[in-house]
C-alpha positions in Angstrom: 2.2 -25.2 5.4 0.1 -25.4 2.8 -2.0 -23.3 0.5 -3.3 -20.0 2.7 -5.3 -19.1 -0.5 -6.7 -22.0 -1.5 -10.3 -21.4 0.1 -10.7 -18.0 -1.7 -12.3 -19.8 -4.9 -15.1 -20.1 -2.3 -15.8 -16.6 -1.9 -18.7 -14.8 -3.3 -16.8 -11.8 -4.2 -14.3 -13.2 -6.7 -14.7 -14.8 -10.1 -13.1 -17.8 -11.7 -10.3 -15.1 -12.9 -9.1 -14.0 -9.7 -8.4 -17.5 -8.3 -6.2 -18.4 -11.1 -4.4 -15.3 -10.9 -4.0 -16.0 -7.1 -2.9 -19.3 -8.6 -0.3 -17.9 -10.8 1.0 -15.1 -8.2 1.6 -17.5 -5.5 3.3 -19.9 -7.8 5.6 -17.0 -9.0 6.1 -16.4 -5.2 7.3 -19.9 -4.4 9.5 -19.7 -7.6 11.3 -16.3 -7.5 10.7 -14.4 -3.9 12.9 -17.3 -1.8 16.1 -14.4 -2.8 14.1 -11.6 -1.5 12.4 -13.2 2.3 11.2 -11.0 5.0 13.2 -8.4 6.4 15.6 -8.4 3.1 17.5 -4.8 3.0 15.2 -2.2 0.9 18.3 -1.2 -1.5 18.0 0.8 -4.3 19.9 -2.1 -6.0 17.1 -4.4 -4.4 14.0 -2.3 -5.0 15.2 -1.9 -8.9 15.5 -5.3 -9.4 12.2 -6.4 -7.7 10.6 -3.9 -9.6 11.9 -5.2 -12.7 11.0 -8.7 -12.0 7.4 -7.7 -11.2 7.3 -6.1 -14.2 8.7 -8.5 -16.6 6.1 -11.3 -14.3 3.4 -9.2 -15.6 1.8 -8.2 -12.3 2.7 -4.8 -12.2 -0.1 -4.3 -15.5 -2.3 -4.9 -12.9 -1.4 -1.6 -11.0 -2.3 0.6 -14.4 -5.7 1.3 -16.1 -5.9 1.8 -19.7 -4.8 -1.5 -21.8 -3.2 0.8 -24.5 -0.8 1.8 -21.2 0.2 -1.3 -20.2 -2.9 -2.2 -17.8 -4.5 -5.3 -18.1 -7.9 -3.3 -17.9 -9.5 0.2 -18.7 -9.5 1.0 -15.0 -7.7 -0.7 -12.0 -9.3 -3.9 -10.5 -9.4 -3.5 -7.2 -10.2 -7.2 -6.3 -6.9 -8.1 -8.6 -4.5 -5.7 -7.0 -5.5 -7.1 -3.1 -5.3 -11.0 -4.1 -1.8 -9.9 -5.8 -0.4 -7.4 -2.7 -1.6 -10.0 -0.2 0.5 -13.2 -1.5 3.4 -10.6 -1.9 3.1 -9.8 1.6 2.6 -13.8 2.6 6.3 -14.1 1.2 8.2 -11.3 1.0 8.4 -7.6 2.3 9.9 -6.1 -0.5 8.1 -7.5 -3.1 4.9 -6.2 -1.6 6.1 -2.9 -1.2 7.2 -2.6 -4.1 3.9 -3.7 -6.2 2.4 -1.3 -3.7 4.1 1.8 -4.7 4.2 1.4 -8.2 0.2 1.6 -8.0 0.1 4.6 -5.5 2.7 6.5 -7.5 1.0 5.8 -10.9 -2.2 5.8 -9.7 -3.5 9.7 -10.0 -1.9 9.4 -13.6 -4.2 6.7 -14.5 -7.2 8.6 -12.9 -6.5 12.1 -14.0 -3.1 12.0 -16.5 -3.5 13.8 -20.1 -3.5 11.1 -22.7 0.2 12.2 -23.3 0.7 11.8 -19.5 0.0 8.5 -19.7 1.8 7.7 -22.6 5.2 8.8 -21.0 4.7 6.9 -17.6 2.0 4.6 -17.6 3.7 1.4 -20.0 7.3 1.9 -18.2 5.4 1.5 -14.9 3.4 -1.6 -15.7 6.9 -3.3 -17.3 9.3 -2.4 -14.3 10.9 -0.5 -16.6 9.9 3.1 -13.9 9.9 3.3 -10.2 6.8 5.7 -9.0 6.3 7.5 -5.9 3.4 9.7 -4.2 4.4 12.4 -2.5 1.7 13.7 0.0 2.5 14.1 3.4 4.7 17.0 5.2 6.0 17.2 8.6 3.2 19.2 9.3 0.3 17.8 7.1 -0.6 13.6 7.5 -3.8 12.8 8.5 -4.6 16.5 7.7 -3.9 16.4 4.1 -5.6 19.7 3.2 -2.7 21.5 5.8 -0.1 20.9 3.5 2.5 24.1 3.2 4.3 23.0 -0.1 3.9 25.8 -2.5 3.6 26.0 -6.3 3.4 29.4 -8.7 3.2 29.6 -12.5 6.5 31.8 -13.4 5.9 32.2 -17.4 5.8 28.9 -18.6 6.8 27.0 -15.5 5.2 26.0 -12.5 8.1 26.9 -9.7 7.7 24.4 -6.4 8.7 25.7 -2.9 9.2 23.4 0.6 9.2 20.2 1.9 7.6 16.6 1.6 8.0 14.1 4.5 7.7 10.2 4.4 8.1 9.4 1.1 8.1 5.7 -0.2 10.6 5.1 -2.6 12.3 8.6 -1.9 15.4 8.8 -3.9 14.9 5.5 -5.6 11.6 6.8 -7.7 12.4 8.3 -11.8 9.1 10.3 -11.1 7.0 11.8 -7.8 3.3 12.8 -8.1 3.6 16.0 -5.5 1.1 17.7 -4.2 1.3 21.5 -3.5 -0.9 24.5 -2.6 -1.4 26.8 -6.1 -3.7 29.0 -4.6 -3.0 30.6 -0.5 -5.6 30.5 1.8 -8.1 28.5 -0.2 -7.7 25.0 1.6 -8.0 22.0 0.1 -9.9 23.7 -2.9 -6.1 25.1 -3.6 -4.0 22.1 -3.7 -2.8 20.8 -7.2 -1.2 17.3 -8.3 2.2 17.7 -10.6 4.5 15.5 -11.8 7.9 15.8 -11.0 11.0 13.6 -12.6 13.6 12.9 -10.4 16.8 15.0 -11.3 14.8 18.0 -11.6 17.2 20.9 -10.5 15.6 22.3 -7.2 14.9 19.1 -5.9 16.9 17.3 -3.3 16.4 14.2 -1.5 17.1 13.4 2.4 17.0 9.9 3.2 15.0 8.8 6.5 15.5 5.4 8.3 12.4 3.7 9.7 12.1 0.4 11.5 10.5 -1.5 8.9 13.0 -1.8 5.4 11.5 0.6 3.4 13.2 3.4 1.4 11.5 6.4 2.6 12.9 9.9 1.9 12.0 13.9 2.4 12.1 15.6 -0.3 13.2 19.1 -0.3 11.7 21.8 -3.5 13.9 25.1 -3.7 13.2 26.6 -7.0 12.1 23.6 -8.5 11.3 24.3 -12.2 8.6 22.1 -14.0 6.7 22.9 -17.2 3.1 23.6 -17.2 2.9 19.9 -18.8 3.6 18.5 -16.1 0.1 20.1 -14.0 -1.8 16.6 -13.5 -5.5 17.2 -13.9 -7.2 21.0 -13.6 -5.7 23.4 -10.7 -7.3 22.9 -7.6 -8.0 19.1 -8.2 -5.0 17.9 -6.6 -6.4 16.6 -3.0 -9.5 15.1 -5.0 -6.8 13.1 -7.2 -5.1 12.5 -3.6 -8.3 11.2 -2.0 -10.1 9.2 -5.0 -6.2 7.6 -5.5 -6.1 6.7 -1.7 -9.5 5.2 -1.7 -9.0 2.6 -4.5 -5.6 1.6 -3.0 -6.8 1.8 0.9 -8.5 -1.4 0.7 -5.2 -3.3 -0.9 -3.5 -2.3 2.7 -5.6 -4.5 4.4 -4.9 -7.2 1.9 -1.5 -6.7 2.8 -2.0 -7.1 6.6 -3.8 -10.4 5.5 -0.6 -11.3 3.8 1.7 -10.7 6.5 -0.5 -12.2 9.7 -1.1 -15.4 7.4 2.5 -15.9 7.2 3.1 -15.5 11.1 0.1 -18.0 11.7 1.6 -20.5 9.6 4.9 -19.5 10.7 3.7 -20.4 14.8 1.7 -23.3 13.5 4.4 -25.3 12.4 6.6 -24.3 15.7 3.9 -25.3 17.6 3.6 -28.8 16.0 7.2 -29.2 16.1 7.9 -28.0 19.9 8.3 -30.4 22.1 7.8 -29.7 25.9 5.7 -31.0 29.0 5.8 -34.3 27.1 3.6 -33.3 24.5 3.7 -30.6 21.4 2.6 -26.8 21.5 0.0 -27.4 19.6 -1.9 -29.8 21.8 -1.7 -27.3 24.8 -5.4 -26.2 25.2 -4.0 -22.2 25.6 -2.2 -23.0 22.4 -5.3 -23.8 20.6 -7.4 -21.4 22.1 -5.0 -18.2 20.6 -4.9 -20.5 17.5 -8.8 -20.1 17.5 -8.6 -16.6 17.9 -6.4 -15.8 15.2 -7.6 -17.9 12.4 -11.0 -16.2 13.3 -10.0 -13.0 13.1 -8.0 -13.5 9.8 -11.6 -15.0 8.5 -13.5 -12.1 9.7 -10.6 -9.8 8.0 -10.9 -11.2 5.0 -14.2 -10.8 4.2 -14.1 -6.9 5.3 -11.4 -6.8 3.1 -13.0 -8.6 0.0 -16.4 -7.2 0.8 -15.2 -3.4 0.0 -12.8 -4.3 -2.9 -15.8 -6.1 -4.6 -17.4 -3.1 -4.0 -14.9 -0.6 -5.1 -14.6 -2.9 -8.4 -18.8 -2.8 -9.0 -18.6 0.9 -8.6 -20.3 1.9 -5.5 -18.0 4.3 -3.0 -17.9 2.4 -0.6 -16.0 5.0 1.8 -17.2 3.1 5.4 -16.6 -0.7 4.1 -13.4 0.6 3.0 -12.4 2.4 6.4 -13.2 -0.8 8.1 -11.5 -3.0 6.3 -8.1 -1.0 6.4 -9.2 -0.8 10.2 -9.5 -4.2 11.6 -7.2 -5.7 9.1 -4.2 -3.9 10.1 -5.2 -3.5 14.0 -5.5 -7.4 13.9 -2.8 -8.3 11.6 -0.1 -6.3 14.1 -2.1 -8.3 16.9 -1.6 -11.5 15.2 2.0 -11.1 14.8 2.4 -10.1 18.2 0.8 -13.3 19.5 2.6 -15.6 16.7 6.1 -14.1 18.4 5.0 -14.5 22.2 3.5 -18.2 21.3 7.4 -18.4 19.5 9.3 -17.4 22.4 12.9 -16.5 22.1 12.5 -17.9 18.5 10.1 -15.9 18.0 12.3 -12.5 18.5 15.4 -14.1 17.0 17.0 -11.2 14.7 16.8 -12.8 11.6 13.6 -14.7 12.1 10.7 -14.5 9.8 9.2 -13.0 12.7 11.0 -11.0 13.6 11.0 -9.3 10.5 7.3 -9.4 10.0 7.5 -7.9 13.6 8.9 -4.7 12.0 7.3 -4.9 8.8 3.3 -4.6 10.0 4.1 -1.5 12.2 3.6 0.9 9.6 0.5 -0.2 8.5 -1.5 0.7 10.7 -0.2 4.4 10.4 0.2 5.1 6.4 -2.5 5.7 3.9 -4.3 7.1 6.6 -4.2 5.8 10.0 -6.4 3.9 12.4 -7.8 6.8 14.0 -8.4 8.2 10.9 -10.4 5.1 9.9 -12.2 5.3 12.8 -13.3 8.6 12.3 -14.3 8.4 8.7 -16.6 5.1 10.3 -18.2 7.4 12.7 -19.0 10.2 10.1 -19.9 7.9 7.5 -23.0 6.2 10.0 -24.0 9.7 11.4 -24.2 10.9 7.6 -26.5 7.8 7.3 -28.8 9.3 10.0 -28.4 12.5 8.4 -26.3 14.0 10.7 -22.9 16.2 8.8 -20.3 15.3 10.7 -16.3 16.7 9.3 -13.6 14.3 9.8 -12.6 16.4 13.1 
């Protein structure tokens, strides 16, 4: 199939260090992730062990700031931690997910986390050694973050958590959960606060939800759940701010991954298309063939350097909030696209169950939706160019 990175080195947003780490990830890939292909059962037993092996591969340092914590820098590259999800998605599912969360779930700790904080998570995330998890959403709060109903009160020298959080990535996998909950009634997002909850905390049980893609998700459920005041991440009231400046620098890295996955489905109907014989000729010499073919190596082009563009920015310090509200944008709303057309150019192959397509079929669904989805990009586009022309607009 050939290299699908190999033209990156090109690009005027990376440096000589990212294209030999893309080098070294994608040999790591070819080496270890053939045990762990697309649509491989998310198992605790699974998700522990890719977890480990990411750790002990040294990619997971990328996911952590602070080199006394593990990280391989102060902060958390953004460029690095795309080039890294999208290979993982290129080969493997699980092992993308997995880098993912371990960067979501630590990520407020390396933004906002006591110097203590990050002493007890941080180095046991970056060696595999920790499984993290961001805990956000509620059945009633997604897109609308600052609606959430989970509660928290001081009680002495604890912090006491009531209610419920929905969708959960590594729910009832993850050793620790970064929760969010409201401290203060009534004073909207201004009232939300970040803690860190281990898992095995009495008051806190788990309730596992199946999805169509293989990813351990979970509910949690907080009835009288006891933490010390330790374990408040950042200053009360900060917590959708940590929320929102962790989302943004890991936003970008889900349209890395939608690279990932629609580069594997074109190379996946590529090589059918060379190989199927019909009409006394190949696929791939049929002029509607190469037309889609046209489309969607153009439109992986076009996301990649969306993609790049806002991750270069993110890394030279600029906000960055509309480049990175496009990027997640097009890149997933393409990427399901692309797979989509790789499976109809396929056939029955194409929905075979089983297939690599069929598995990346399931697997780009939830992109579009999580980490805020595409009609929440396009909203944050909007406000973000009427802002420009000085008009306030609210995400609404």
């Amino acid at each position: 199939m050939g290299d699908p990175f190999a033209h990156y080195k090109e690009l005027p947003f990376f440096e000589g260090s990212h294209a030999d780490l893309c080098h070294r990830v994608a040999a790591w890939a070819e080496e270890v992730l053939g045990k762990f292909p697309h649509g491989h059962p998310a198992s605790e037993a699974a998700c522990r062990e890719m977890v480990r092996s990411l750790g002990q591969a040294g990619w997971l340092a990328y996911t952590v700031g602070g080199k006394a914590y593990g990280g391989v820098e102060e902060g958390i590259g953004v460029r690095a931690v795309c080039l890294i999800r999208e290979v993982l998605a290129y080969h493997s599912g699980l092992a993308e997910f997995a880098f993912a969360m371990q960067g979501l779930g630590s990520g407020p700790i390396t933004l906002y986390g006591t110097p203590e904080q990050k002493r007890r998570y941080l180095p046991r995330v970056a060696a595999g050694e920790a499984v993290a998890a961001f805990a956000l959403s509620e059945p009633g709060a997604g897109s609308d973050a600052a609606a959430l109903t989970c509660r928290a009160y001081l009680d002495g020298e604890a912090f006491v958590l009531e209610g419920e959080k929905a969708w959960v990535s590594n729910g009832g996998i993850a050793d620790f959960y970064v929760v969010f909950a409201r401290l203060e009634p009534g004073a909207g997002g201004q009232g939300i606060s970040a803690f860190l909850v281990d898992a095995g905390t009495e008051g806190l049980a788990v309730e596992q939800v199946e999805v169509v893609a293989p990813h351990p998700l979970a509910k949690l459920v907080f009835r009288g759940c006891r933490i010390p005041r330790s374990k408040l991440l950042g200053s009360p009231g900060q917590g959708l701010r940590i929320a929102m400046e962790t989302l943004d620098i890991f936003r970008v890295t889900v349209a890395a991954a939608a690279l990932g996955f629609a580069k594997r489905a074109l190379d996946e109907a590529l090589q059918y298309a060379l190989d199927r014989k019909m009409f006394g000729t190949t696929l791939a010499r049929m002029q509607a063939t190469r037309t889609k073919l046209g489309d969607i190596a153009t439109e992986l082009e076009a996301s990649a350097l969306l993609t790049y563009r806002a991750a270069w920015l993110k890394d030279r310090g600029h906000r960055a909030t509309r480049e990175v509200a496009m990027a997640k944008l097009y890149a997933t709303e393409r990427a399901q696209a692309i797979v989509d057309a790789a499976v109809q150019l396929m056939g029955g192959e194409g929905v075979r169950k089983g297939g690599v397509l069929e598995a990346l079929y399931r697997e780009i669904r939830p992109l579009r939706i999580y980490e805020g989805a595409s009609e929440v990009q396009r909203l944050i586009v909007a406000r973000e160019i009427l802002r420009e022309r000085g008009e306030e607009v609210g995400v609404r």
